[in-house]
N, CA, C and O atoms as CSV, one atom per row, in Angstrom:
chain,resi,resn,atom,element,x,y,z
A,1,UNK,N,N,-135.366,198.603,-44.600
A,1,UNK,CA,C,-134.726,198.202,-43.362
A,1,UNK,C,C,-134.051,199.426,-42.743
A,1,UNK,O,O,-133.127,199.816,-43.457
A,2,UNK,N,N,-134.247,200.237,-41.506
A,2,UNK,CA,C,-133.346,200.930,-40.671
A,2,UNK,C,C,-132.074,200.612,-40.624
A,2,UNK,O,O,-131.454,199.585,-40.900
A,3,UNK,N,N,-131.748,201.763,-40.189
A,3,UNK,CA,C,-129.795,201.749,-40.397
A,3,UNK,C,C,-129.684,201.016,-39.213
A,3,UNK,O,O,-128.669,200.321,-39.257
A,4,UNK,N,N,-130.361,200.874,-38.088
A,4,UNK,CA,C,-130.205,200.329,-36.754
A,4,UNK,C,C,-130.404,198.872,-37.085
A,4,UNK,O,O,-129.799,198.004,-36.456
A,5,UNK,N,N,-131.009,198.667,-37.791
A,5,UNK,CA,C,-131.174,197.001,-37.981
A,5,UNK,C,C,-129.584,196.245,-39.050
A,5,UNK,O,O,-128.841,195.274,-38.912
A,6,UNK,N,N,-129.739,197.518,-40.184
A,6,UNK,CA,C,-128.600,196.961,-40.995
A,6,UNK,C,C,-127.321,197.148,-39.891
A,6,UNK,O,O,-126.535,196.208,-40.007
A,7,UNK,N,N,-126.981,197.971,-39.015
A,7,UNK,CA,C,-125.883,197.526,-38.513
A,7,UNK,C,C,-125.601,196.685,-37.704
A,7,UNK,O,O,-124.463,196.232,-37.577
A,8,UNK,N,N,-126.684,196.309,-36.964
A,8,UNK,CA,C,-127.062,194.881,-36.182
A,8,UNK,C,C,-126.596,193.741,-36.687
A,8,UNK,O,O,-125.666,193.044,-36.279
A,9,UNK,N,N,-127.553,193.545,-37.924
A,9,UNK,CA,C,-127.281,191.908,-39.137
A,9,UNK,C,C,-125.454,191.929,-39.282
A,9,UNK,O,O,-124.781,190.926,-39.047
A,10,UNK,N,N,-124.834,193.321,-39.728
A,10,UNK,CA,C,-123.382,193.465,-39.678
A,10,UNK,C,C,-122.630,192.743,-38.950
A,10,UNK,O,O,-121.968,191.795,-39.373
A,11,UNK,N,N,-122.679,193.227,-37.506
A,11,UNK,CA,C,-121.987,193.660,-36.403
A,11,UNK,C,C,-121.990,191.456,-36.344
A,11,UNK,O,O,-121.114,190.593,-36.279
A,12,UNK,N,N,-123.273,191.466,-36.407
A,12,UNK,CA,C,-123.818,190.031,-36.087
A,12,UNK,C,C,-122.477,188.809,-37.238
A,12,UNK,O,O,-121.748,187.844,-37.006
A,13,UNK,N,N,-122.661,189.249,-37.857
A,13,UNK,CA,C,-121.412,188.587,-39.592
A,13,UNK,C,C,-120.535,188.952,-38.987
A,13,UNK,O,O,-120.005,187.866,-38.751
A,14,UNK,N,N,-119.923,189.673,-38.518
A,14,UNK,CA,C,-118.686,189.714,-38.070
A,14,UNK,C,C,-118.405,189.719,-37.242
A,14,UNK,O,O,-117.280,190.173,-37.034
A,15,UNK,N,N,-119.107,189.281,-36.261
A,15,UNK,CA,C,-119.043,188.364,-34.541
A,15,UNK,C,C,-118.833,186.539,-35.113
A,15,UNK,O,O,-117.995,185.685,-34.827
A,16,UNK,N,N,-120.020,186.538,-36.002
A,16,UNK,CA,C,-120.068,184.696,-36.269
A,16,UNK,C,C,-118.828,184.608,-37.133
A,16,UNK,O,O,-118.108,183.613,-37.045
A,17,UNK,N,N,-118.546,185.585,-37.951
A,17,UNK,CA,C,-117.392,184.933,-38.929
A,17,UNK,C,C,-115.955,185.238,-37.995
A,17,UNK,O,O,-114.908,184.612,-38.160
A,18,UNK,N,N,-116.141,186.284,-37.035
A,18,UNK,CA,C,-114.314,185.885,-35.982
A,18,UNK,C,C,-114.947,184.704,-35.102
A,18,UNK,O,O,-113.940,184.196,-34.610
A,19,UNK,N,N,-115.752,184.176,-34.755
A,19,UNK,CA,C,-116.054,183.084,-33.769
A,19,UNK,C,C,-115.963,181.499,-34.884
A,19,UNK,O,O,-115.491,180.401,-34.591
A,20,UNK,N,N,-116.415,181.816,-35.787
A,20,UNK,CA,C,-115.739,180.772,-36.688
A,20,UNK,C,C,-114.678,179.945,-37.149
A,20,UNK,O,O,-114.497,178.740,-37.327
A,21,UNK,N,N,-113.864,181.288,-37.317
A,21,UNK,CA,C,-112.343,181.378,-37.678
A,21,UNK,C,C,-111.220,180.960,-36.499
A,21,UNK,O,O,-110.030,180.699,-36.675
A,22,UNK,N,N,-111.998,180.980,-35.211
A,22,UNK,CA,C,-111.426,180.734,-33.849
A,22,UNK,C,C,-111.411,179.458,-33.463
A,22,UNK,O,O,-110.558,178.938,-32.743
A,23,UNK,N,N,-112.744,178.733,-34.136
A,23,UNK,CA,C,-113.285,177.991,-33.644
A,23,UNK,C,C,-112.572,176.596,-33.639
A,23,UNK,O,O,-111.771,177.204,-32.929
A,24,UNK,N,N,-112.047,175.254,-33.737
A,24,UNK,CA,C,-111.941,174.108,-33.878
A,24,UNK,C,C,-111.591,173.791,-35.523
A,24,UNK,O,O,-110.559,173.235,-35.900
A,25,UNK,N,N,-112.245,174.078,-36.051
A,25,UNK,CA,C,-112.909,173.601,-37.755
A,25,UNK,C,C,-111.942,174.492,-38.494
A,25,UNK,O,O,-112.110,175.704,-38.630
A,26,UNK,N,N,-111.059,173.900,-38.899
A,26,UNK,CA,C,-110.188,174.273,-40.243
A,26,UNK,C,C,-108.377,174.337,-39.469
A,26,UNK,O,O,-107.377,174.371,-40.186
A,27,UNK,N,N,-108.329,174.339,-38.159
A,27,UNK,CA,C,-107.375,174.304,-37.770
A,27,UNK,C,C,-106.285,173.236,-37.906
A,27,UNK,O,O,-106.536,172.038,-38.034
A,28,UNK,N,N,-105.022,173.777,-37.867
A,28,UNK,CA,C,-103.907,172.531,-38.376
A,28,UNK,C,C,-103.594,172.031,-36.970
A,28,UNK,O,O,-103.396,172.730,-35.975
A,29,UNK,N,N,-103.584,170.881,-37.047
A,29,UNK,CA,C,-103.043,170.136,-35.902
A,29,UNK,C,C,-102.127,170.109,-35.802
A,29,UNK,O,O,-101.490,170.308,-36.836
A,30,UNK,N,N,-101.340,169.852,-34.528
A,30,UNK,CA,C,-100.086,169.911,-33.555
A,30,UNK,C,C,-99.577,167.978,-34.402
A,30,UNK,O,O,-100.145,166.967,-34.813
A,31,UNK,N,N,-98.192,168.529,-34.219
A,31,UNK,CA,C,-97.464,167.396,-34.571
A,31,UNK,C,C,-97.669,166.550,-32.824
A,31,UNK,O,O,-97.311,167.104,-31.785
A,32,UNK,N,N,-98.291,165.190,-32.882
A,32,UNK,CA,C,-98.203,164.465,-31.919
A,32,UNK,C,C,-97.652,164.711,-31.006
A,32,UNK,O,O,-96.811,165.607,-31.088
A,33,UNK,N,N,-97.855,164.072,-29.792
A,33,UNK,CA,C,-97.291,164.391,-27.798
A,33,UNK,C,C,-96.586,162.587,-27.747
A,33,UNK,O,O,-96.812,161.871,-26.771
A,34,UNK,N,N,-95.926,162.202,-28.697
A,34,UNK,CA,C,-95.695,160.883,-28.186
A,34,UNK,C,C,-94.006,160.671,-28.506
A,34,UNK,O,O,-93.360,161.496,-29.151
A,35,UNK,N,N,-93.496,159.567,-28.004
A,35,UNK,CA,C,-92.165,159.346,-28.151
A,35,UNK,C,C,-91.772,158.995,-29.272
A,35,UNK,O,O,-90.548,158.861,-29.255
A,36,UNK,N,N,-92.264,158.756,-30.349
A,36,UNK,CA,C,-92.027,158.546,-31.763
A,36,UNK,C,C,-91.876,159.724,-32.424
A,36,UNK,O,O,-90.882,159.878,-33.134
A,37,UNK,N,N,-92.660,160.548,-32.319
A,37,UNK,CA,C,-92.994,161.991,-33.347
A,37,UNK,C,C,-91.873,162.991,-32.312
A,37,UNK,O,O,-91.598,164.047,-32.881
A,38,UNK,N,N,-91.327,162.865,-31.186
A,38,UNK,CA,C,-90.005,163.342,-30.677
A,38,UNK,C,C,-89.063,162.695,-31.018
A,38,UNK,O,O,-88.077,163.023,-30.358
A,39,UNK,N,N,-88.844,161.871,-31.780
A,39,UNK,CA,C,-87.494,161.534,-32.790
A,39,UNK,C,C,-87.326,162.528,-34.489
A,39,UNK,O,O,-86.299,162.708,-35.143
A,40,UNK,N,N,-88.508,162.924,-34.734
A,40,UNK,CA,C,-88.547,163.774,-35.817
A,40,UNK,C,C,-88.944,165.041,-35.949
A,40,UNK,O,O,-89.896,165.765,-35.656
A,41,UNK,N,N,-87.705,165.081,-36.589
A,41,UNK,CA,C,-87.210,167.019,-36.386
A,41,UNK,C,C,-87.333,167.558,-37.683
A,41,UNK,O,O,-87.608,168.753,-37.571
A,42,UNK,N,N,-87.246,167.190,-38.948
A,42,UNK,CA,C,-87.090,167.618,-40.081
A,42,UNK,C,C,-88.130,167.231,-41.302
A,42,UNK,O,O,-88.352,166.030,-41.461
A,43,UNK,N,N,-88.708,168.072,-42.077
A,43,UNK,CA,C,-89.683,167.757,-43.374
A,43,UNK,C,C,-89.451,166.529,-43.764
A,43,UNK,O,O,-90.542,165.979,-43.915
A,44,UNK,N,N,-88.344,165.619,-44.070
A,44,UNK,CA,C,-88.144,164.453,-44.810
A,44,UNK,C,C,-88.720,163.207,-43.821
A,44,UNK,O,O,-89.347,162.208,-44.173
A,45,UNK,N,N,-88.197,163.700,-42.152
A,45,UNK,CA,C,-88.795,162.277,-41.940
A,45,UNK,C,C,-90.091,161.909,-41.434
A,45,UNK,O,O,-90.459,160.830,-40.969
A,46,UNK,N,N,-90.739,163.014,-41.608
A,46,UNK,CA,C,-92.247,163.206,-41.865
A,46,UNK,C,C,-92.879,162.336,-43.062
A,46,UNK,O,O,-94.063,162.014,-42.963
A,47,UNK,N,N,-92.318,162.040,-43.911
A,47,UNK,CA,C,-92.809,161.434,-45.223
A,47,UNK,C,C,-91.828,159.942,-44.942
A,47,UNK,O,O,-91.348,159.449,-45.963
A,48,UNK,N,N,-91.587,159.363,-43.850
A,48,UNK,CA,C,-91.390,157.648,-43.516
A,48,UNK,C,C,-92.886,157.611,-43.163
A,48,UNK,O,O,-93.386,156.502,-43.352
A,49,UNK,N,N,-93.378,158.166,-42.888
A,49,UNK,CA,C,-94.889,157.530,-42.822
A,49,UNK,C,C,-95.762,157.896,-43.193
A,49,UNK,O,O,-96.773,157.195,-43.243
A,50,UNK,N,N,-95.711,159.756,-43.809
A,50,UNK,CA,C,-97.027,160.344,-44.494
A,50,UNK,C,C,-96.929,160.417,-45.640
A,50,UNK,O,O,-97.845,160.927,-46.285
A,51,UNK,N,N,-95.887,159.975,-46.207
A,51,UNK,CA,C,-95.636,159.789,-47.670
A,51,UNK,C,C,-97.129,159.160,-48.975
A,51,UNK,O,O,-98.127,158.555,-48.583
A,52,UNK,N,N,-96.956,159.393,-49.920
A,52,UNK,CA,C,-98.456,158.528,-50.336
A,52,UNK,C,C,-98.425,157.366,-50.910
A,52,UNK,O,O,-99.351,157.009,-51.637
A,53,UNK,N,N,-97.166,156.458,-50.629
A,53,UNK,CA,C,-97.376,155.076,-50.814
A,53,UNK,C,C,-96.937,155.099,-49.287
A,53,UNK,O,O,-95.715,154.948,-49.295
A,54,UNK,N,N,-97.287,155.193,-48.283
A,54,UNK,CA,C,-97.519,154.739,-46.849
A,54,UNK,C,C,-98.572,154.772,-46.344
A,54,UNK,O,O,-99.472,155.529,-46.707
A,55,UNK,N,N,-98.683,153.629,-45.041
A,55,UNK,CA,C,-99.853,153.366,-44.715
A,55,UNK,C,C,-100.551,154.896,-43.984
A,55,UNK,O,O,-101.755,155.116,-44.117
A,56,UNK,N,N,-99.734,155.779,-43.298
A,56,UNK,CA,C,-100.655,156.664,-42.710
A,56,UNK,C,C,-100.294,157.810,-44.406
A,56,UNK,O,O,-99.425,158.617,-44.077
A,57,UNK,N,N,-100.461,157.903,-45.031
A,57,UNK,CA,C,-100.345,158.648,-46.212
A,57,UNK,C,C,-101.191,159.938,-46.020
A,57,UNK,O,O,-102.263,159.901,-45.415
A,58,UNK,N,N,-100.755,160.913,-46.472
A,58,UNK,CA,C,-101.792,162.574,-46.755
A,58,UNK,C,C,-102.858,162.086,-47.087
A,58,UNK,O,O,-102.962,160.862,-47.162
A,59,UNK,N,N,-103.880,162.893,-47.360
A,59,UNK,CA,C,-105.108,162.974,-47.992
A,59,UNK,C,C,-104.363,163.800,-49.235
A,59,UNK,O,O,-103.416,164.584,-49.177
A,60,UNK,N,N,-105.411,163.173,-50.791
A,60,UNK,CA,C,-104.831,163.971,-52.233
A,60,UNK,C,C,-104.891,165.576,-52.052
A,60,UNK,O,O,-104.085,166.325,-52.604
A,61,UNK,N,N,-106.038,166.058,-51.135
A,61,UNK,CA,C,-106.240,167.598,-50.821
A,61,UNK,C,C,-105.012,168.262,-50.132
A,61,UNK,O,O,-104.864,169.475,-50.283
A,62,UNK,N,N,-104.049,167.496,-49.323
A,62,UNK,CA,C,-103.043,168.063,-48.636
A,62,UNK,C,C,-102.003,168.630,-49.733
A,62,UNK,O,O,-101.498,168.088,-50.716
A,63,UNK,N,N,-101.893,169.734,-49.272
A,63,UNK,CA,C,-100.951,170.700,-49.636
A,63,UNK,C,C,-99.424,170.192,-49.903
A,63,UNK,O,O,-99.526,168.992,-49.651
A,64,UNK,N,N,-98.609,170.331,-50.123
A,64,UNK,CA,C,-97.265,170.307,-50.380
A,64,UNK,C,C,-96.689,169.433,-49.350
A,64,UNK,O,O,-96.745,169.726,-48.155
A,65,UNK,N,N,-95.937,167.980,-49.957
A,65,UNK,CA,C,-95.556,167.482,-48.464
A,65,UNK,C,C,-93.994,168.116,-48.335
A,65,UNK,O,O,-93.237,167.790,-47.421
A,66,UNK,N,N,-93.810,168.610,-48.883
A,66,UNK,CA,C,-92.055,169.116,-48.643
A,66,UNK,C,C,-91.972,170.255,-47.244
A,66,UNK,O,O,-90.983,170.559,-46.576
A,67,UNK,N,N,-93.218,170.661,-47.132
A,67,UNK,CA,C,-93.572,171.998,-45.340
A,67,UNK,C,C,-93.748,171.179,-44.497
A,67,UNK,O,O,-93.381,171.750,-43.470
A,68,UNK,N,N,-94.178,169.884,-44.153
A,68,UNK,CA,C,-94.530,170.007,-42.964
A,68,UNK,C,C,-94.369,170.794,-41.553
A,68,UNK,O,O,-95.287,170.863,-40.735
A,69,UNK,N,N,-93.440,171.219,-41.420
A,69,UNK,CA,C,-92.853,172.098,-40.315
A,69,UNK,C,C,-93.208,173.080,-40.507
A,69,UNK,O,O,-93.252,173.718,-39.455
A,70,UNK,N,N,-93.741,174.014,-41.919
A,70,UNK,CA,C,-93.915,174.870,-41.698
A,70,UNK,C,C,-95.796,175.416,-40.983
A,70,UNK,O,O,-96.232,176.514,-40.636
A,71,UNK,N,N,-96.482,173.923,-41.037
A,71,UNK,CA,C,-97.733,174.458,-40.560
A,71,UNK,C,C,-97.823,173.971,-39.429
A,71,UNK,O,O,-98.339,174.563,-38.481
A,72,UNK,N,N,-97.170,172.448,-39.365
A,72,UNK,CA,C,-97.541,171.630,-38.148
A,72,UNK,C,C,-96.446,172.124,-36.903
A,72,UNK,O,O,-95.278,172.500,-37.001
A,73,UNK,N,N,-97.134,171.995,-35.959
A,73,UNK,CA,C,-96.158,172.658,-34.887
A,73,UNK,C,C,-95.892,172.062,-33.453
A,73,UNK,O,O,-96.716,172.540,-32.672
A,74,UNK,N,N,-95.464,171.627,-33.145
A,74,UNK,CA,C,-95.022,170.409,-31.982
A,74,UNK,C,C,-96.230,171.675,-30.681
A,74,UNK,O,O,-96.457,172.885,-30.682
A,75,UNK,N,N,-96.780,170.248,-29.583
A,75,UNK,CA,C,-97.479,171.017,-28.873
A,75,UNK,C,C,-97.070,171.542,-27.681
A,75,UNK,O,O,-96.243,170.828,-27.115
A,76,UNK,N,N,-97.388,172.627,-27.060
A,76,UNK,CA,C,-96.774,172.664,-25.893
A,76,UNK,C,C,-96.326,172.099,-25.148
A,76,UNK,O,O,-95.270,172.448,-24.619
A,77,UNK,N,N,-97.072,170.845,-24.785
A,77,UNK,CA,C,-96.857,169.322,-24.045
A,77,UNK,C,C,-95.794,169.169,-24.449
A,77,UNK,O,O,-94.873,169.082,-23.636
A,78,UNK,N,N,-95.516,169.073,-25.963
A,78,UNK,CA,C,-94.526,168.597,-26.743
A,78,UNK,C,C,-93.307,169.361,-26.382
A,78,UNK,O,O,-92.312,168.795,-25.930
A,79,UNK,N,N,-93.373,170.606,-26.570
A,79,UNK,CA,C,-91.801,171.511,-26.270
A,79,UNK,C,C,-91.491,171.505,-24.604
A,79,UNK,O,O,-90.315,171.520,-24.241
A,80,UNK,N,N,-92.837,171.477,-23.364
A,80,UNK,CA,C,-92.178,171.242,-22.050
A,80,UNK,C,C,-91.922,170.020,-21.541
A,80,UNK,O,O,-92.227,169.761,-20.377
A,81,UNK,N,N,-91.268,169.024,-22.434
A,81,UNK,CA,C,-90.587,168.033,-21.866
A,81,UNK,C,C,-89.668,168.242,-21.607
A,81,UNK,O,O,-88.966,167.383,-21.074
């Protein structure tokens, strides 16, 4: 294979893998735009309803419920009220 081709296939992996990483798919979602989820400000009262004996409960794969705040992040919508 030419060096012109191997840096092509490259250049190409690391166009698809930053367009990936950008993309939709793996991203953490915004804490809700509604008048309920603007009453809660703090990690604990996140777990009155995502707790895992509650009905909207984590998935077993979710990470640590004691952060929420630290990934989920109110949405813009959310902070220009």
């Amino acid at each position: 294979m030419k060096n012109s081709n191997k840096v092509f296939v490259l250049l190409s992996a690391a166009i698809g893998i930053m367009l990936f990483l950008r993309s939709e798919v793996g991203k953490i979602p915004n804490i809700p735009n509604d008048d309920f989820h603007k009453m809660l400000w703090t990690n604990a009262s996140c777990g009155e309803c995502h707790a895992s004996n509650k009905q909207n409960a984590l998935k077993d794969t979710h990470p640590s419920e004691e952060q929420c705040l630290s990934c989920h992040k109110m949405s813009d919508a959310f902070l220009g009220d």
